[in-house]
Each structure stands twice: as C-alpha cells, then as structure tokens.
N, C-alpha and C positions, 0 to 999 in steps of 0.2 A: 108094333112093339117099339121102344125106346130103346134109344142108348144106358144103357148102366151109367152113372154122373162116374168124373174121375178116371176114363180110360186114358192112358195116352202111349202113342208111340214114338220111339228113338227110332230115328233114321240112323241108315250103316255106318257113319262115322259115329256113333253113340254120345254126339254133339248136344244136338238141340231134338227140344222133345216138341210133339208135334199134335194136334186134339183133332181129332179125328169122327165125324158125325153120321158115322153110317155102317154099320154090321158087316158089310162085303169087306171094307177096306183094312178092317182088321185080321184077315184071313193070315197076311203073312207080317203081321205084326207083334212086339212083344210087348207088354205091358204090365204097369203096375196102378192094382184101385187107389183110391185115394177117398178121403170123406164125401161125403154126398153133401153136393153144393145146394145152395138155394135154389130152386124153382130147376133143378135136374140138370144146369148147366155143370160144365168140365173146369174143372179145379186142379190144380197144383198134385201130385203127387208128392209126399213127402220122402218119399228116396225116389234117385232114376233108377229103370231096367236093367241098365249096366254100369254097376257102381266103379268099375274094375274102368270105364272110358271115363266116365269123372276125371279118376283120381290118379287116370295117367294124363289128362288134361293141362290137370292143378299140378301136375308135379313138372311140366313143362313152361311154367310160370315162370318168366326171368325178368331182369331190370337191368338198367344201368345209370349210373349217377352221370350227368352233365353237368360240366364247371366253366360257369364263365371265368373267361380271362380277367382278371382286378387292371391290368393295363387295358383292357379294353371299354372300361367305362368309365366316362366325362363327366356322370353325377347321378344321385338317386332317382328312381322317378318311380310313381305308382301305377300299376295294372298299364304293363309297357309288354306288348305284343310281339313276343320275339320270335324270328325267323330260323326254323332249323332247316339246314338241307344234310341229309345222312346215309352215306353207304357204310353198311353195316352186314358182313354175313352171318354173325350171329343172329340180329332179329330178323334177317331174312329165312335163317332155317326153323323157324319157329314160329315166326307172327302166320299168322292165319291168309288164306291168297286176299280176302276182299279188306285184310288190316283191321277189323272190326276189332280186335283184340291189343290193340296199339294205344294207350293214354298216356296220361302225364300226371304227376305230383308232386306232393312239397318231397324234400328228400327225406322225411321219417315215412312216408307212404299215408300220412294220417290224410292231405289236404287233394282234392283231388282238382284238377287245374283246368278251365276252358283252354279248348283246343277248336281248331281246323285242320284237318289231313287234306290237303291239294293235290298230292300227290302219294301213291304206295306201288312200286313197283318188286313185288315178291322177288320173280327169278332175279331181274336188276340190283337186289337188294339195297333199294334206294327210297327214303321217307324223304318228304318234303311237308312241312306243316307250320302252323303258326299256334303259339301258345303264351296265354297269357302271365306274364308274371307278376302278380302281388304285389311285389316291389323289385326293381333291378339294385343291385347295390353292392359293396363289396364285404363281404363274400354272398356270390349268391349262386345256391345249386338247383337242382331240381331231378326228377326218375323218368326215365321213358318206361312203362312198362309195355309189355307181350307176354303172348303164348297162352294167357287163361282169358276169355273173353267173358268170362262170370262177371270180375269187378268192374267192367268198362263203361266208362260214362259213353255217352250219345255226343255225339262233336257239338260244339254251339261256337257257331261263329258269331253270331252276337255278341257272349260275351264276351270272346277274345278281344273285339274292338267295342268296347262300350265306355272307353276314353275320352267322351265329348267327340268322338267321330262322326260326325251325320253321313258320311259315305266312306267305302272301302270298294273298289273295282279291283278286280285281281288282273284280270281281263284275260284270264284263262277258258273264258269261254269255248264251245265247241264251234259255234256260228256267227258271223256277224250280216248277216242274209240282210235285205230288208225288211222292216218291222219288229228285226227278234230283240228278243228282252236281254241286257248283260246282267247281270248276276250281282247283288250289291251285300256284302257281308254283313253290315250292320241291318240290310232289310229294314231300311228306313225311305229307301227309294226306287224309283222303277226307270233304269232306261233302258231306251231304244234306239235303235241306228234307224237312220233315214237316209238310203242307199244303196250301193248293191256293191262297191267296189274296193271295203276294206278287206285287208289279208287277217287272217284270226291265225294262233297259235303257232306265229314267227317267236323263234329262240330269243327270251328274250334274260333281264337281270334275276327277276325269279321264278323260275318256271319257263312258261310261255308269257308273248304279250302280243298286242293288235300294232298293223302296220297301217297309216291312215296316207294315201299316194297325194296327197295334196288340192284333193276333188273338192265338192262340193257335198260332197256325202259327211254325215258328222252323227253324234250319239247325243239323244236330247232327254232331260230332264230338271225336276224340279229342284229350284234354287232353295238352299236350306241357310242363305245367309240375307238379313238385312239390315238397313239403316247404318249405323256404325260400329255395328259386333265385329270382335277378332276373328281372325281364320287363322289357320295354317292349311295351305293345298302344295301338296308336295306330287311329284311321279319321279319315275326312271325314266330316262328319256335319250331315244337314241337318235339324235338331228346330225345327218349327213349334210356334205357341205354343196350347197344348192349355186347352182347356175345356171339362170340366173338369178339373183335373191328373190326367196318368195317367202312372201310372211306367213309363220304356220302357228297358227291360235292351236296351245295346250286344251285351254278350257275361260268359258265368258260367263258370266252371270248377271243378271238383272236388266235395266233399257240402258238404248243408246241414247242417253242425255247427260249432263254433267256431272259428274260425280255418281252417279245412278247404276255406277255398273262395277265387275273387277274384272279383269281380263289378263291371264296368264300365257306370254309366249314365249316358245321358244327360238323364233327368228323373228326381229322384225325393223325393217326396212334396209336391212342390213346386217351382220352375221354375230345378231348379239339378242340377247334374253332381255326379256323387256316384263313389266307389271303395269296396271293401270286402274285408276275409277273410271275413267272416261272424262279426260279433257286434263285432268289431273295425273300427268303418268311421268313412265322412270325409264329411260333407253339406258341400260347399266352401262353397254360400251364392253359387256365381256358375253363371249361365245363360249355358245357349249357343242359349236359343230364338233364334228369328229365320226371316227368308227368304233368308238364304245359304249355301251348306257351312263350315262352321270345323274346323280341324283339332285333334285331340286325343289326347294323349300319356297313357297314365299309367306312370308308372314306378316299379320297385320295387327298390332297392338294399340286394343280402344285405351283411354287415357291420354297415352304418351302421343298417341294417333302417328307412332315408327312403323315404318314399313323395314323390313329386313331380305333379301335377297340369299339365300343361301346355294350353294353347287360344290357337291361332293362335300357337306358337311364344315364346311367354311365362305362365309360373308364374305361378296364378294366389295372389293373396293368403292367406297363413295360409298357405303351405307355405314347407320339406317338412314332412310331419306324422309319425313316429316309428311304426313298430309291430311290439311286440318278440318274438310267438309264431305265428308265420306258418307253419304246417304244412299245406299243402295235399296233399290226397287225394283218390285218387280218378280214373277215364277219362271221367266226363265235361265234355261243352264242347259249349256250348249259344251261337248267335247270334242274335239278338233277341228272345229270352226268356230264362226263367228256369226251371230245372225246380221246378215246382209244387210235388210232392209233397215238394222238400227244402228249399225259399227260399218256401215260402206262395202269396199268392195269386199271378194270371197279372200278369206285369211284358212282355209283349209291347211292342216296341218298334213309335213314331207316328213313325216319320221312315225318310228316304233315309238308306242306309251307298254311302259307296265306300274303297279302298282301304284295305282293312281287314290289317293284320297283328298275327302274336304272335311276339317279340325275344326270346332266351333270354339276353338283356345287357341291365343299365340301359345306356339310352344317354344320355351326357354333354347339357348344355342346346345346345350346339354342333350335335351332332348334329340333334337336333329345332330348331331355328331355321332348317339350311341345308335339312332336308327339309321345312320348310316355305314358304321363300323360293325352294327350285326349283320345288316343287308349285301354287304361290298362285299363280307369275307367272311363266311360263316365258318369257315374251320380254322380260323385264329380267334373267332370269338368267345368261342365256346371248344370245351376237350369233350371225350367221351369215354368214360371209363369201363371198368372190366366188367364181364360178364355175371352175376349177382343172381342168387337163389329169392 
C-alpha cells in the first residue's frame, strides 16, 4: 500500500510542517490532505493543521528601523557592506534560537537586502551580521526584521560582497589545524593553512580573528590580482610591539622578481608598515605597533599608477607614492608569510588579523573612511529604533 499524496505533519511547535513516507509514522501525527501531486509525490497543503500556531507566529512579527548617522558618512557609495553589531532584547525575545527568522530590507519592507548572520546569540541577545546596502548616503535607513520566519530570505554572503571583492576572510573560523580550508565569503577562493601553530578565534575588531606567532606556518591561496590592475587589500590588525624587530608579512602575492609581486606588512625592518612590487617598495616610516586593532588600506590605482597607504581611515604621511612598472605574475598568495624561496628570509607575521579582504578597485578615501567609521564604532554609526508591528 502507498502513501495518500499530500499528507503532512506539524511538529509540537506547530512551526514547520514536515512529509512524512510511511503509514507507522503517522500514528501520532496530525494532518491536512492536500491535491494529489504528480506521480503520488507530497505536495503542499494549502492551510497548516494548526492554523491557530500560524497565526500566533505572524502576529509575533516585528521590526525595527536602523538610521545611519548623516555625520557619519564621508560620501555615497554602491552596494557598501555594512557591519551591524546589536544587543537587542526585544529581538532577542522573539527571533527564533537558530535566528533563521532574522533579515533585512529597504525600509518600506518592499526590497529584501543580502545579508550574513556571523553571529546570533539568542539568551546573549546579541546579532552580529553584515548586510549589503544598495547605496550608503544621507539619508539612508533600512528594517531588521524577526519573529516570522515565513518571509526570510536564505543569507548570501556573496552577494553582500559582490563589490569587485575577489576575497572576504572573516577568519572567524572554528580551526586553523593543518590543511583546514578558511572560509572565503565571496566563494571565489579556497585557502588553507600550512601549519599546525596558529591561535583561531582570538578577540578580535569584529567578532573573532586568527593570531599568526611569527612562525613559518602561513595561509595559502590563489592570487586573483595581475599585471597592473588596481587593488584595495585592507585588514584589522593588531601588531604588538616586537623585540626584537621582526618583519611580519600581512599578505604576498605573485614571484619574487621585480616588480612581479605586491606585498603588504605590517612591520618591516623596523616598527613601521611597509607595501611593495618587489624591488619597487615604500617603508612609510609610520607604525601601527600598539595594543589595539587599527585598520589598514592599501591601495593601488592603474592610470595614475598611486599607491595610497591608509591607517584607521586616514593617508598616512608622504603619500600617494607613484610606481610606474607594476607587472604582477604569477598564482601565488600567501597570508602571513612570505614565500621564502622567492622574497628571502621567513617574514612570518607576530600579530592578530581580522577582516581581511582583496578589492579588484582602488577604492576612493570615502570609501575607506566610511568602512572604517561603520567598523571602529558601530553604535555611533548607525541608531536602532523602536520596536514596530
């Protein structure tokens, strides 16, 4: 004997309904028919079991409007990835434990907005996510909603960063073991540590970040920049102040020959942030040691062929600096180190990375100011308003 097409049963929370392919299982189950599908398969019911868990559901739906600060932005910009960290007990007594029921929109609720949830800690009532905005500009709002998981898009971290970002590392990873994969939001890349002795899910600017002890251990993958296309490769970065100076490569890309390479540190020879092609480089002569994360741009503009050094959202002295044969070659790409056998001795990096990306655009100083005024300080960037039916 067959199933009847169309059975289905609500679990206890009279939530999610559930199809069900065998006679036994239905003993303590309640259910509604529904039309008889093609070729005898389970179809939709057109009302649930318990219309009465619906429609106390939908009536636990809320929102709240989010207003960026108009002082806190330096210029317009499109599909600009902004950083929410939120305690919140309203959405905490509401949103769902696993947050599935947690999105974002334009603020008429018509447009529904790519997100990433990185973090949802229910009891904590603490969201942490990143969600794409359309355009930043002044005035620019947007809705958190909760509490109905009916209208919830599926996260796409994609498109949050589909800004010409060829990479996004959150480096919120669970592991950084040897061989294990980190996690690339835009999912245009695959790397892996080669190692056994970095710290993963050290406190770090958002979230968590990885601590790299200055080894030989480093995170490798495929270089997505060449010949003389723009970048922007920005991180957080927390560089304590070493004794005795050890130069510690952010991130390397492409061979050790002239010009054939870019190479971003944050010590190097000395207690100061450096960029490079390879033979063609910039010892800026300003340090980012310290005991806090600082954030760090560097950027490279085809055309003009400016290099731009930016820390905590402001160019750092003596830039932009000029460099006019920038041929990069080459698949590799190398995260806190350096490869040896083409850039000399071991350049292992002594500090916490978070938030680490690589831009296939210079990005304008606007840009880099407003991603670091949402990132620095998210509850002057953004308000969060009242609670909403």
């Amino acid at each position: 004997m067959t199933l009847a097409s169309g059975l289905w049963c609500v679990d206890p929370d009279g939530v999610r309904r559930i199809a069900f392919v065998g006679w036994a299982l239905l003993a303590a189950c309640r259910f509604t028919p529904a039309a008889v599908g093609d070729g005898g398969g389970l179809i939709d019911a057109p009302t649930d079991a318990r219309p009465d868990a619906t429609d106390a559901l939908a009536s636990n739906a809320r929102r709240k409007l989010i207003t960026i600060a108009p002082t806190q932005i330096a210029g317009s910009e499109t599909d600009f990835p902004l950083w929410l960290d939120i305690n919140d007990t309203d959405i905490g007594s509401r949103a769902l434990a696993d947050g599935s029921d947690i999105y974002f929109t334009s603020p008429d609720g018509a447009t529904q907005y790519d997100y990433q949830i990185t973090l949802w800690d229910k009891p904590g009532h603490h969201l942490q996510a990143w969600v794409r905005l359309p355009t930043l500009a002044n005035p620019t709002t947007l809705l958190v909603n909760y509490g109905d998981p009916a209208p919830a898009p599926v996260q796409n971290p994609r498109g949050v960063f589909k800004n010409a970002f060829a990479a996004v590392w959150h480096l919120d990873d669970a592991t950084t073991a040897n061989n294990s994969v980190l996690a690339d939001a835009t999912a245009k890349t695959t790397a892996k540590v080669a190692g056994s002795d970095l710290t993963a899910h050290m406190p770090a600017q958002l979230g968590t970040g990885v601590q790299f002890p200055g080894s030989m251990t480093k995170i490798g993958f495929i270089n997505p920049l060449s010949g003389s296309a723009p970048h922007t490769i920005s991180a957080w970065v927390k560089q304590p102040a070493l004794t005795p100076v050890h130069t510690s490569a952010i991130l390397a890309v492409g061979t050790g020959s002239s010009d054939q390479a870019r190479w971003f540190y944050s010590d190097y020879m000395s207690p100061q942030f450096a960029i490079g092609f390879y033979a063609d480089d910039w010892l800026s002569g300003t340090s980012v040691e310290g005991n806090a994360f600082m954030l760090v741009h560097w950027v490279y503009q085809t055309g003009t062929n400016n290099t731009h050094l930016y820390i905590n959202g402001h160019e750092v002295t003596g830039g932009p600096k000029t460099f006019n044969n920038v041929d990069t070659q080459g698949a590799t790409g190398v995260i806190g180190n350096v490869p040896d056998t083409s850039f000399g001795s071991n350049g292992g990096l002594q500090a916490t990375l978070d938030e680490l990306r690589i831009a296939t655009v210079a990005r304008d100083v606007n840009w880099v100011t407003d991603e670091f005024n949402n990132q620095s300080s998210p509850s002057t960037f953004y308000s969060l308003g009242p609670e909403l039916p």
